[in-house]
PDB file of N, CA, C and O in Angstrom:
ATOM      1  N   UNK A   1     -81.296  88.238  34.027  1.00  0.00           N
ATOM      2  CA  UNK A   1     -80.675  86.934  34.003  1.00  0.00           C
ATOM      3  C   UNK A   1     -79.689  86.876  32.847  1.00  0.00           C
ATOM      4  O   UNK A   1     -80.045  86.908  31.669  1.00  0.00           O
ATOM      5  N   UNK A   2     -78.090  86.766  33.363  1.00  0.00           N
ATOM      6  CA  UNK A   2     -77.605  86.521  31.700  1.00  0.00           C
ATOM      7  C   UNK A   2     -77.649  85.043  30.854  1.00  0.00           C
ATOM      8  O   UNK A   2     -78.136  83.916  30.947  1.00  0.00           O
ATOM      9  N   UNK A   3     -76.753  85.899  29.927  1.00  0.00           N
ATOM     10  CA  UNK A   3     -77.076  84.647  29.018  1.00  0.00           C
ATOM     11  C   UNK A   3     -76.323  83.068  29.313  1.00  0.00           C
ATOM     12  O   UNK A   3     -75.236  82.798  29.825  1.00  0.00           O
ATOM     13  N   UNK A   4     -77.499  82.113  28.703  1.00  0.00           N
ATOM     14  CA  UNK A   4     -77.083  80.835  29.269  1.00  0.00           C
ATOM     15  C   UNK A   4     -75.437  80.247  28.059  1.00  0.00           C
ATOM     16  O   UNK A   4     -74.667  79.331  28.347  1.00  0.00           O
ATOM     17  N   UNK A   5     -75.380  80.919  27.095  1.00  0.00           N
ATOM     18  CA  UNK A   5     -73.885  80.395  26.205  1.00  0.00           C
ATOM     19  C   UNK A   5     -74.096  82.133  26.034  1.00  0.00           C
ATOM     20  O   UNK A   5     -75.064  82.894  26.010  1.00  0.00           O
ATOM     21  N   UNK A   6     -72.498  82.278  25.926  1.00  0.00           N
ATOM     22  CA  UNK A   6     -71.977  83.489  25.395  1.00  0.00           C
ATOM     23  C   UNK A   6     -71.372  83.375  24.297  1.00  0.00           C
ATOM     24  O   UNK A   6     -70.357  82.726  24.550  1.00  0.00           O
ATOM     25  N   UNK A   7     -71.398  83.616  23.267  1.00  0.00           N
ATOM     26  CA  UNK A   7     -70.463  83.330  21.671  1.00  0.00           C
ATOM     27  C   UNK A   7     -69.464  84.270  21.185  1.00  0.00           C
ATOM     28  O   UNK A   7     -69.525  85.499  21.217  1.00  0.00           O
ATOM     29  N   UNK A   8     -68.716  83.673  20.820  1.00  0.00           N
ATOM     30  CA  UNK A   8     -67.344  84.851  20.396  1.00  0.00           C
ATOM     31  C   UNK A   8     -66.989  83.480  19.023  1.00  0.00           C
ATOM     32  O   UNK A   8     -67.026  82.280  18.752  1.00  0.00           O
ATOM     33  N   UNK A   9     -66.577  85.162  18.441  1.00  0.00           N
ATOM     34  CA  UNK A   9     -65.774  84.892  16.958  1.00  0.00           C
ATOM     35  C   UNK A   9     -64.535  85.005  16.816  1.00  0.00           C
ATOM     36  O   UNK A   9     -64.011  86.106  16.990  1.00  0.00           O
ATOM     37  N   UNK A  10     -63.586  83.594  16.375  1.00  0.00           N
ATOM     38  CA  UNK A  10     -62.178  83.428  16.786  1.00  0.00           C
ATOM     39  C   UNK A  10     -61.837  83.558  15.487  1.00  0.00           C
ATOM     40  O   UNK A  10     -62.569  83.023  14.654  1.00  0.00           O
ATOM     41  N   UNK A  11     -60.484  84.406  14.990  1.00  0.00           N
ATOM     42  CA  UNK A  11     -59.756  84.541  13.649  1.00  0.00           C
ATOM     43  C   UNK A  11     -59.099  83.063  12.984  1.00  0.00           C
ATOM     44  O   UNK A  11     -58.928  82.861  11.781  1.00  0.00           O
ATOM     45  N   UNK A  12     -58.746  81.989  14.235  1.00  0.00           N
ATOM     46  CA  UNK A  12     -57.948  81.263  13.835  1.00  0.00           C
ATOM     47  C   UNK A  12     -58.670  80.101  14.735  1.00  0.00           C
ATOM     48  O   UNK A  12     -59.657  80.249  15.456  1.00  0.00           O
ATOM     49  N   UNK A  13     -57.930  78.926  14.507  1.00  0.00           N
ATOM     50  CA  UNK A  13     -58.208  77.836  15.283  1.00  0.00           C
ATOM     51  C   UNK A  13     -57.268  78.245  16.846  1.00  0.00           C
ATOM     52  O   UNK A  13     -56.148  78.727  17.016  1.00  0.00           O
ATOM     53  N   UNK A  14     -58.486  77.724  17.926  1.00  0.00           N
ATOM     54  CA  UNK A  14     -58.235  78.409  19.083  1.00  0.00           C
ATOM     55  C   UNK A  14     -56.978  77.104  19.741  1.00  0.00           C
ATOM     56  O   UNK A  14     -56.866  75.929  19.392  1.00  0.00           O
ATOM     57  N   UNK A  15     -56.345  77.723  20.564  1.00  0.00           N
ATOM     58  CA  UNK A  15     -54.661  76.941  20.897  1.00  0.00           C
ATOM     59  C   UNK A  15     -55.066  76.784  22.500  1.00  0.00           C
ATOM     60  O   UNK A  15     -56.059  77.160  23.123  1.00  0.00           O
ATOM     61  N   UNK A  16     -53.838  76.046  22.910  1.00  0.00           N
ATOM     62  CA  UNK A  16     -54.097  75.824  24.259  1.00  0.00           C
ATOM     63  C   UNK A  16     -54.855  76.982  25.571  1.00  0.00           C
ATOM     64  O   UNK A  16     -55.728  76.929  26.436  1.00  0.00           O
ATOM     65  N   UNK A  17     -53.555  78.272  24.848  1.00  0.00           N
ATOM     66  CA  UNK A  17     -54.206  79.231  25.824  1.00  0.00           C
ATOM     67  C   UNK A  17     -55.338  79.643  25.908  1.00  0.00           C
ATOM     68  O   UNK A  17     -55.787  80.031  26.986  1.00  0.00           O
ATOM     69  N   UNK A  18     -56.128  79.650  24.653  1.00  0.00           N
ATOM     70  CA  UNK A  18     -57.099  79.964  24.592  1.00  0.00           C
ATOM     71  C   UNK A  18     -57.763  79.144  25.013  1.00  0.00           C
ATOM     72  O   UNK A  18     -58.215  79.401  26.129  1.00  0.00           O
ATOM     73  N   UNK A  19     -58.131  77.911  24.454  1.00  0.00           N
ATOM     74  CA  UNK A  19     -59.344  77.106  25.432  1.00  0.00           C
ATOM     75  C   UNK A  19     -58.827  76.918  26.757  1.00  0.00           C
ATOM     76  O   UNK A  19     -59.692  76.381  27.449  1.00  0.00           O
ATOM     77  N   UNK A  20     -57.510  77.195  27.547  1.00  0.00           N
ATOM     78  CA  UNK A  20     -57.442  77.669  29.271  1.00  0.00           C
ATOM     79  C   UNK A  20     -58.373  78.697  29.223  1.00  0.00           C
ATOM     80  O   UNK A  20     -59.408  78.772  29.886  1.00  0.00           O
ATOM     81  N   UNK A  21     -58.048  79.303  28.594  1.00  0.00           N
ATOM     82  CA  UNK A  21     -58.833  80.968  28.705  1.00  0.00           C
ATOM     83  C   UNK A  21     -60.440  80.853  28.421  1.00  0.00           C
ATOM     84  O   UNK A  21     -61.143  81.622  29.076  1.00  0.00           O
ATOM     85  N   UNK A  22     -61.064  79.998  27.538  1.00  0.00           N
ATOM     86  CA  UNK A  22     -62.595  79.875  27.289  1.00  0.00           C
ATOM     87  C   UNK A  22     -63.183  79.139  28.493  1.00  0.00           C
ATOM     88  O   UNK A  22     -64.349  79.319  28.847  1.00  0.00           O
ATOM     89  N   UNK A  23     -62.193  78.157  29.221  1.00  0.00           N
ATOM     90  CA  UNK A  23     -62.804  77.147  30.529  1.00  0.00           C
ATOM     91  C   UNK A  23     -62.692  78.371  31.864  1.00  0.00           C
ATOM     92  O   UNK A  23     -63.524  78.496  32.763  1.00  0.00           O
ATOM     93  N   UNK A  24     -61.748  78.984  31.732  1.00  0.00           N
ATOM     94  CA  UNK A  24     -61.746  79.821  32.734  1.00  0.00           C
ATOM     95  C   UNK A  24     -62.824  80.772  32.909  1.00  0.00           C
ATOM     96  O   UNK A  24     -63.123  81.170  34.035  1.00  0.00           O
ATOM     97  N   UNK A  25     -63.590  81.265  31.583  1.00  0.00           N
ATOM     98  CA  UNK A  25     -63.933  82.722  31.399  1.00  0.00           C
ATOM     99  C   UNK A  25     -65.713  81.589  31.527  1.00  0.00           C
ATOM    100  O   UNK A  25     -66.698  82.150  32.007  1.00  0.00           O
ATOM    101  N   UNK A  26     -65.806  80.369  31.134  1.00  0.00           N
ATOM    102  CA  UNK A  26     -66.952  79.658  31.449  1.00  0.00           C
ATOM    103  C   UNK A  26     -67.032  79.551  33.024  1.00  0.00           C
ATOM    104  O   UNK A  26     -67.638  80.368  33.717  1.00  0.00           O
ATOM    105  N   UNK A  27     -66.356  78.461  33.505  1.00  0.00           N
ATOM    106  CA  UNK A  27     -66.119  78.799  34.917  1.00  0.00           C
ATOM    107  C   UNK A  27     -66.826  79.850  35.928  1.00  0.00           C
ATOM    108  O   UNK A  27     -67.732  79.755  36.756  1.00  0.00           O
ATOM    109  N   UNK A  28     -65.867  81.044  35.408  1.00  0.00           N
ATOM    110  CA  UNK A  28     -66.133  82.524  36.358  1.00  0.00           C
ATOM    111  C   UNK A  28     -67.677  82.430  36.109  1.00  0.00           C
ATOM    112  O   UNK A  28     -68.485  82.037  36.951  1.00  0.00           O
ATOM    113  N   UNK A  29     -68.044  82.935  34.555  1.00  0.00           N
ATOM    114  CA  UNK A  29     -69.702  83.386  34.534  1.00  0.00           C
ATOM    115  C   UNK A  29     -70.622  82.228  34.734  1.00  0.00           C
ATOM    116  O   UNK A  29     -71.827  82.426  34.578  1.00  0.00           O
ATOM    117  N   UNK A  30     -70.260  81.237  35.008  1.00  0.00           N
ATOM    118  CA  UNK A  30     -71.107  80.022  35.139  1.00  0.00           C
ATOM    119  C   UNK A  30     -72.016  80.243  34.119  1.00  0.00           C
ATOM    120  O   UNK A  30     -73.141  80.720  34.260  1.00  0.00           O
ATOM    121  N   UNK A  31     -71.208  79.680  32.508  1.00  0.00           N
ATOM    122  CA  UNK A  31     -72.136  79.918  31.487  1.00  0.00           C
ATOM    123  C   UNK A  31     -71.204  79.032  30.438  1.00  0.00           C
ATOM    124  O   UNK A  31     -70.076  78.603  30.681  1.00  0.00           O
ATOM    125  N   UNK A  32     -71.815  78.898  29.441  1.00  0.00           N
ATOM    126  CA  UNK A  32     -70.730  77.701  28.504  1.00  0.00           C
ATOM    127  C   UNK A  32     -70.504  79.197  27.603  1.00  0.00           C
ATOM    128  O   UNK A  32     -71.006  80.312  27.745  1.00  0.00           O
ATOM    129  N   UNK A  33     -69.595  78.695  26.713  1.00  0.00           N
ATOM    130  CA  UNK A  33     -69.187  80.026  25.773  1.00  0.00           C
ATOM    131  C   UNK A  33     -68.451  78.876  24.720  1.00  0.00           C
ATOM    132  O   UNK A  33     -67.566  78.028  24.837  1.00  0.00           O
ATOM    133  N   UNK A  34     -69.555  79.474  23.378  1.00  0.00           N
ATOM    134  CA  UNK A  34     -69.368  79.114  22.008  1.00  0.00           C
ATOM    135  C   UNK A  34     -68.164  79.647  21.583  1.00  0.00           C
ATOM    136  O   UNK A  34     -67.894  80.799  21.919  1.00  0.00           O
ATOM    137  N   UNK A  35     -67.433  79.041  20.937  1.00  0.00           N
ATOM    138  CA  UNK A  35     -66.554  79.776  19.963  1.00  0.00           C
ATOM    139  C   UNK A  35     -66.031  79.198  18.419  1.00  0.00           C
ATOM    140  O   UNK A  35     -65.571  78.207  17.852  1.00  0.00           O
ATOM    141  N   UNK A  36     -66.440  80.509  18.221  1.00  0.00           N
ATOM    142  CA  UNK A  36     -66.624  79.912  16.237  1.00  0.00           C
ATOM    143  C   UNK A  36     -65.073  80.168  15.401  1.00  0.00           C
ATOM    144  O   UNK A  36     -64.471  81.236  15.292  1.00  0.00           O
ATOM    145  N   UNK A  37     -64.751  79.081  14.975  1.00  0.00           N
ATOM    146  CA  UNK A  37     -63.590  79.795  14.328  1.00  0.00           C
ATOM    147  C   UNK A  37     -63.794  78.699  12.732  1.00  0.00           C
ATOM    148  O   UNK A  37     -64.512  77.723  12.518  1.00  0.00           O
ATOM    149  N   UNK A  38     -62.495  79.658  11.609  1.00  0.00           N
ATOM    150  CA  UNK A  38     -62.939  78.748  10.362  1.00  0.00           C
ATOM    151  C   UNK A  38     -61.870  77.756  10.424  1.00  0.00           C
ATOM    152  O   UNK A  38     -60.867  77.956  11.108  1.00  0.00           O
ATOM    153  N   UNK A  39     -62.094  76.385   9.535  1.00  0.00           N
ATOM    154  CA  UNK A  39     -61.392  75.808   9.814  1.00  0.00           C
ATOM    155  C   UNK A  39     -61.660  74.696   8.248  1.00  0.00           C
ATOM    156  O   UNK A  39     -62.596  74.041   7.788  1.00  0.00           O
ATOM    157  N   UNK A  40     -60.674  74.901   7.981  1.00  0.00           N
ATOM    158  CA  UNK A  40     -60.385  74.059   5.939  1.00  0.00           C
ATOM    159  C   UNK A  40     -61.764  74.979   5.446  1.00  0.00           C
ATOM    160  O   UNK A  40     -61.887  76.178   5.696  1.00  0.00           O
ATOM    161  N   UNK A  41     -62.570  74.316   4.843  1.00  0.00           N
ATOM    162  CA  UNK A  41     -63.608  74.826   4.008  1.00  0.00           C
ATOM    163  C   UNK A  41     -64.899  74.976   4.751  1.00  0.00           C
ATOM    164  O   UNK A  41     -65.952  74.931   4.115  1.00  0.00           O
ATOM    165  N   UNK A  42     -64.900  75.180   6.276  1.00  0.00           N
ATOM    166  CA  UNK A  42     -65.733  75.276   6.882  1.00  0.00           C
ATOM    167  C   UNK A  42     -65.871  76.067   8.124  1.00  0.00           C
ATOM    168  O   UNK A  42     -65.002  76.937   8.052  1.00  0.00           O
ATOM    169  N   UNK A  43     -66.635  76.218   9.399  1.00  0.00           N
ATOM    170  CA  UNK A  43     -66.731  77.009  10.194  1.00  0.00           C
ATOM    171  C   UNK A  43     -67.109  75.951  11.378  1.00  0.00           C
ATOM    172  O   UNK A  43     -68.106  75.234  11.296  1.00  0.00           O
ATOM    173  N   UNK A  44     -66.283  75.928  12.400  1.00  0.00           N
ATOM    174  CA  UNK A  44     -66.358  74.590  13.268  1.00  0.00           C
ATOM    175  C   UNK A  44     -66.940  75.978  14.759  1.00  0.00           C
ATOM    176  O   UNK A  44     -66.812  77.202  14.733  1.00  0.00           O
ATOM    177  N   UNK A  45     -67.506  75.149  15.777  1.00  0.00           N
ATOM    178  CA  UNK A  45     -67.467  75.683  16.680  1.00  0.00           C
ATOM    179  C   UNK A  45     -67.184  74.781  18.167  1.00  0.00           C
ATOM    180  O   UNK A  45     -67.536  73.617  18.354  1.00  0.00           O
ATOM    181  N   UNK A  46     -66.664  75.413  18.863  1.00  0.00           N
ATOM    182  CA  UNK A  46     -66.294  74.951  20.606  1.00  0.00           C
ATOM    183  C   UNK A  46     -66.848  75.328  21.248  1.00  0.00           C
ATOM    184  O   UNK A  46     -66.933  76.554  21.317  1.00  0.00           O
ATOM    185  N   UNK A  47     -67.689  74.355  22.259  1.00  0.00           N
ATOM    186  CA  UNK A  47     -68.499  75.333  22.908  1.00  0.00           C
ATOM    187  C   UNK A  47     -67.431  74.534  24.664  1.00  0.00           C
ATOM    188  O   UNK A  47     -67.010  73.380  24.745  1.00  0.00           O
ATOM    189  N   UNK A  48     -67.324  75.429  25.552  1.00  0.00           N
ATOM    190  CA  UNK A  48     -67.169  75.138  26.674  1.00  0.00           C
ATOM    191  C   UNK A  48     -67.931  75.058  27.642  1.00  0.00           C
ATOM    192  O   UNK A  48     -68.577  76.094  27.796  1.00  0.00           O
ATOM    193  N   UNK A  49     -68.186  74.095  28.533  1.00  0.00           N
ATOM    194  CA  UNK A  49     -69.094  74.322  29.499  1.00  0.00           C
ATOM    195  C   UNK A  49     -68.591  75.082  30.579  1.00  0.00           C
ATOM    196  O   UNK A  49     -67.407  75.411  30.515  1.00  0.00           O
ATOM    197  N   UNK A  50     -69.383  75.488  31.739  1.00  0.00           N
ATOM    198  CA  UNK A  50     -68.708  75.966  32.783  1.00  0.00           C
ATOM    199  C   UNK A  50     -67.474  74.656  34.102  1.00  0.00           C
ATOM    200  O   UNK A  50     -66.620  74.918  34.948  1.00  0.00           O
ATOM    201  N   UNK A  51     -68.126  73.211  33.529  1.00  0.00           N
ATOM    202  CA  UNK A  51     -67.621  72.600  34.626  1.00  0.00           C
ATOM    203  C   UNK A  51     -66.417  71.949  33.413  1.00  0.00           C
ATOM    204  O   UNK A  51     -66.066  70.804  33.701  1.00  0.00           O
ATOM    205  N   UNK A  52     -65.764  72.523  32.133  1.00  0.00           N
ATOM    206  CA  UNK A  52     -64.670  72.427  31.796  1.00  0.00           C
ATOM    207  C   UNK A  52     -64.595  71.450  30.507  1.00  0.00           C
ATOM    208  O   UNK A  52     -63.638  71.333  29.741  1.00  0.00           O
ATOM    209  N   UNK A  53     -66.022  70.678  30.449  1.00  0.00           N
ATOM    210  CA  UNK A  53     -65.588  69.730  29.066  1.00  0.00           C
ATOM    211  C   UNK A  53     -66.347  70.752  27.911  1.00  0.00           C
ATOM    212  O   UNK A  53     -67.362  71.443  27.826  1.00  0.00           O
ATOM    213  N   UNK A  54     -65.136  70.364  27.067  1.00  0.00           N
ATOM    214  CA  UNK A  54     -65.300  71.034  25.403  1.00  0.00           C
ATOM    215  C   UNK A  54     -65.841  70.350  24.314  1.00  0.00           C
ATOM    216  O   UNK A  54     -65.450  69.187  24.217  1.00  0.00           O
ATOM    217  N   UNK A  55     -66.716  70.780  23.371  1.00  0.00           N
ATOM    218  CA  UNK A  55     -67.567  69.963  22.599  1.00  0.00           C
ATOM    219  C   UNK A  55     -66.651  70.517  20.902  1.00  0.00           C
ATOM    220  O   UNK A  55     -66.671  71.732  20.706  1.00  0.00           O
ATOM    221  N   UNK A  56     -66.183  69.946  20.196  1.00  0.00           N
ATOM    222  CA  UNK A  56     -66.081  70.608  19.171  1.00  0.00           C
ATOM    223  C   UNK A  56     -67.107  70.037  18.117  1.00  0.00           C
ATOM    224  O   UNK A  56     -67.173  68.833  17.870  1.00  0.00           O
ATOM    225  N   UNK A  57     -67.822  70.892  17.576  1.00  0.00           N
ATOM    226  CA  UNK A  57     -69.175  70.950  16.680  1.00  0.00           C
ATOM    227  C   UNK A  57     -68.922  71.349  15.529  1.00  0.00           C
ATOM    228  O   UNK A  57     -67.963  72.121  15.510  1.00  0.00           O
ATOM    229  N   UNK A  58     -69.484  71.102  14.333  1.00  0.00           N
ATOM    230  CA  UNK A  58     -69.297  71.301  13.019  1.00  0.00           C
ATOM    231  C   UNK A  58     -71.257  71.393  12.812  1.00  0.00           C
ATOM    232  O   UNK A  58     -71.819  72.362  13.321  1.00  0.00           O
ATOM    233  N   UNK A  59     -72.157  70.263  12.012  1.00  0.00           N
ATOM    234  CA  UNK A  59     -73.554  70.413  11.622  1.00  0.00           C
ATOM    235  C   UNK A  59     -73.790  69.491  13.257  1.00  0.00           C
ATOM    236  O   UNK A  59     -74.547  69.963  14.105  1.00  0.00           O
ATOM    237  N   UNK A  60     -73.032  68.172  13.496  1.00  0.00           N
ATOM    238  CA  UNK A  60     -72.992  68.154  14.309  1.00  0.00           C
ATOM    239  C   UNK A  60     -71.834  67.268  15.518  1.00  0.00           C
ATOM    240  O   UNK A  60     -70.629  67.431  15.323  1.00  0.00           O
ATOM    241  N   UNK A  61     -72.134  66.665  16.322  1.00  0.00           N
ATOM    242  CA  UNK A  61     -70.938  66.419  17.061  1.00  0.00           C
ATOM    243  C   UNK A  61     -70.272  65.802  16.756  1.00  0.00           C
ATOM    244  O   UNK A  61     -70.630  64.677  16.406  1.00  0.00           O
ATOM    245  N   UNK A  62     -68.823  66.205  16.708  1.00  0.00           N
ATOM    246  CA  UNK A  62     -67.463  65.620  16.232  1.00  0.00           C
ATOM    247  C   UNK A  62     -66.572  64.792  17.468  1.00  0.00           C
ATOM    248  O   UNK A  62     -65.994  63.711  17.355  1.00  0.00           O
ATOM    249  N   UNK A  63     -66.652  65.544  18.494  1.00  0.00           N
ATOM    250  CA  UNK A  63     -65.630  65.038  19.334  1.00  0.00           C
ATOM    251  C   UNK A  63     -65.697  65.761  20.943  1.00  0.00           C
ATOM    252  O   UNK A  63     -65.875  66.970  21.094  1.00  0.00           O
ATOM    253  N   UNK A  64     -65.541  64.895  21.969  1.00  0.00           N
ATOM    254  CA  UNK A  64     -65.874  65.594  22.774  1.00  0.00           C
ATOM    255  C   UNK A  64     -64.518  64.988  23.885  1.00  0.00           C
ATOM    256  O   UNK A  64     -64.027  63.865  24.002  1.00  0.00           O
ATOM    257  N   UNK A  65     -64.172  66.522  24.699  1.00  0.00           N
ATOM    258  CA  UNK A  65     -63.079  66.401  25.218  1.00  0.00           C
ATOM    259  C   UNK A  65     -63.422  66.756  26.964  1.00  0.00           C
ATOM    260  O   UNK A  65     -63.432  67.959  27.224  1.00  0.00           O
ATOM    261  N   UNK A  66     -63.640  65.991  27.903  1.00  0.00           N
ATOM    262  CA  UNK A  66     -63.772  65.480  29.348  1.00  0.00           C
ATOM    263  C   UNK A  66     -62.866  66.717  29.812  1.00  0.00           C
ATOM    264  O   UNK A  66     -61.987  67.129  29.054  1.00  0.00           O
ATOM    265  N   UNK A  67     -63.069  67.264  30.972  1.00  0.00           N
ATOM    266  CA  UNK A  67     -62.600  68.449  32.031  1.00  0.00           C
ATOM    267  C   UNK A  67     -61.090  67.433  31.947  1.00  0.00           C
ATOM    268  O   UNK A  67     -60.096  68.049  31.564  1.00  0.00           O
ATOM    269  N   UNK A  68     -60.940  66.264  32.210  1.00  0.00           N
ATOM    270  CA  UNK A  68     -59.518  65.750  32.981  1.00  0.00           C
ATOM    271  C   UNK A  68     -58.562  66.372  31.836  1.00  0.00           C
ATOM    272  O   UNK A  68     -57.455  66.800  32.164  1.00  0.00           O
ATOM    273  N   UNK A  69     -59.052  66.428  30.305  1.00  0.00           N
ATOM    274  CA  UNK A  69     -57.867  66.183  29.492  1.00  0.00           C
ATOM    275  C   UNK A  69     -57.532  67.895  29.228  1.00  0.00           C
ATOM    276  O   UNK A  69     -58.290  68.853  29.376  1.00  0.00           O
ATOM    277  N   UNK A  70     -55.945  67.851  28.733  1.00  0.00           N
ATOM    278  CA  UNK A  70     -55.576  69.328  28.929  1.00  0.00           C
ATOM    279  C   UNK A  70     -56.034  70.124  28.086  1.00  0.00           C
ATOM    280  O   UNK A  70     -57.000  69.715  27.442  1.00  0.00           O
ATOM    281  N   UNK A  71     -55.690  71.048  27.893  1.00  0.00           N
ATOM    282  CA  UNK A  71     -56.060  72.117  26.808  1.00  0.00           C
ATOM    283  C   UNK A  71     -54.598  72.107  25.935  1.00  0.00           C
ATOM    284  O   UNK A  71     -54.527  72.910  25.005  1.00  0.00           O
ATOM    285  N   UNK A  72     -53.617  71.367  26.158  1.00  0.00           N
ATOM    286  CA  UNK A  72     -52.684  70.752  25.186  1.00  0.00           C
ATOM    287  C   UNK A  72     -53.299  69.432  24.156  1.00  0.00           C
ATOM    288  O   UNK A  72     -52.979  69.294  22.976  1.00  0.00           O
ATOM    289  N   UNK A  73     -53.975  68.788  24.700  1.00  0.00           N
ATOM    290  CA  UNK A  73     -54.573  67.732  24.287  1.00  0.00           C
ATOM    291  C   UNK A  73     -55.534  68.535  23.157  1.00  0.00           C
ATOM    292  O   UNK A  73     -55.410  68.516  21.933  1.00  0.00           O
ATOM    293  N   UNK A  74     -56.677  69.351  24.095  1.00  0.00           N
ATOM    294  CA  UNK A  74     -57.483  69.606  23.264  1.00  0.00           C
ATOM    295  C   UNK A  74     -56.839  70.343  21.859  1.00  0.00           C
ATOM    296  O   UNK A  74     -57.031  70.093  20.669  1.00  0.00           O
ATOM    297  N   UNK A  75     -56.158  71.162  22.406  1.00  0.00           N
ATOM    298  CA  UNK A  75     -55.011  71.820  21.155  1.00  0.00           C
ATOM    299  C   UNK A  75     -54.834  71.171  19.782  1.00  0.00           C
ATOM    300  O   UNK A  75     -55.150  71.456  18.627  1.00  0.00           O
ATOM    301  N   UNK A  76     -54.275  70.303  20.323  1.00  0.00           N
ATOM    302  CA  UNK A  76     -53.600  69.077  19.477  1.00  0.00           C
ATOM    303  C   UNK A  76     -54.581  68.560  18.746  1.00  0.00           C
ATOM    304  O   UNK A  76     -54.364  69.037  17.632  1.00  0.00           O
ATOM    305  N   UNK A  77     -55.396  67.978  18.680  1.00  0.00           N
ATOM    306  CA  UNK A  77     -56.762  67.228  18.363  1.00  0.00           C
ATOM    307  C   UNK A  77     -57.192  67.874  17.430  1.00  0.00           C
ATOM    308  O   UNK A  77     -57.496  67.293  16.388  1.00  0.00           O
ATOM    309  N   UNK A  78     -57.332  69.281  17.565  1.00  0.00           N
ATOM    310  CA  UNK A  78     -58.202  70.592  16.703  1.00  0.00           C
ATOM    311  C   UNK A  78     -56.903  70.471  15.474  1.00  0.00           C
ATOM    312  O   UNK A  78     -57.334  70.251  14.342  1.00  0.00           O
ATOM    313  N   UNK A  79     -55.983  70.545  15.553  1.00  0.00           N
ATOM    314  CA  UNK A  79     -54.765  70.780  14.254  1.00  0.00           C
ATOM    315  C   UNK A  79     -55.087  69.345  13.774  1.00  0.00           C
ATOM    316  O   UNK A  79     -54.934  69.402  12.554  1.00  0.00           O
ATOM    317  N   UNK A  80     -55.366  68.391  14.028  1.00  0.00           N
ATOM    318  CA  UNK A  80     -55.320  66.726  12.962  1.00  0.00           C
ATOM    319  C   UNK A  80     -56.512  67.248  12.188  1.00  0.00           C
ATOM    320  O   UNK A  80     -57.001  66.576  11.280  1.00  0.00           O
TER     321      UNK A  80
END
């Protein structure tokens, strides 16, 4: 049985393509996929679900972004 979140370690704060690319790659494996990147004096993480909404997490929930809105949106949001 694989795993129910898959985690990957991002160099930078992740950009549009990339969270296209984390909803897509959730999607396919029908699995959410963490992704940790650093961010000011800390280490934030995104987790994606497979049906497309993104959680961005710090100790704990910061903000949560619905399948409708883009991965421009989400983009954007992560740089404020």
């Amino acid at each position: 049985m694989p795993d129910a979140v898959q985690r990957l370690d991002l160099d930078e704060r992740p950009d549009a393509a990339t969270i296209t690319s984390l909803r897509e790659q959730a999607s396919t494996d029908a699995v959410s996929v963490e992704a940790h990147f650093p961010a000011e004096d800390t280490q934030k993480r995104l987790v994606v679900s497979p049906r497309g909404t993104v959680v961005l997490l710090n100790d704990v929930s910061e903000e949560t972004f619905n399948q409708s809105q883009s991965a421009e949106e989400i983009a954007d949001a992560l740089r404020g």
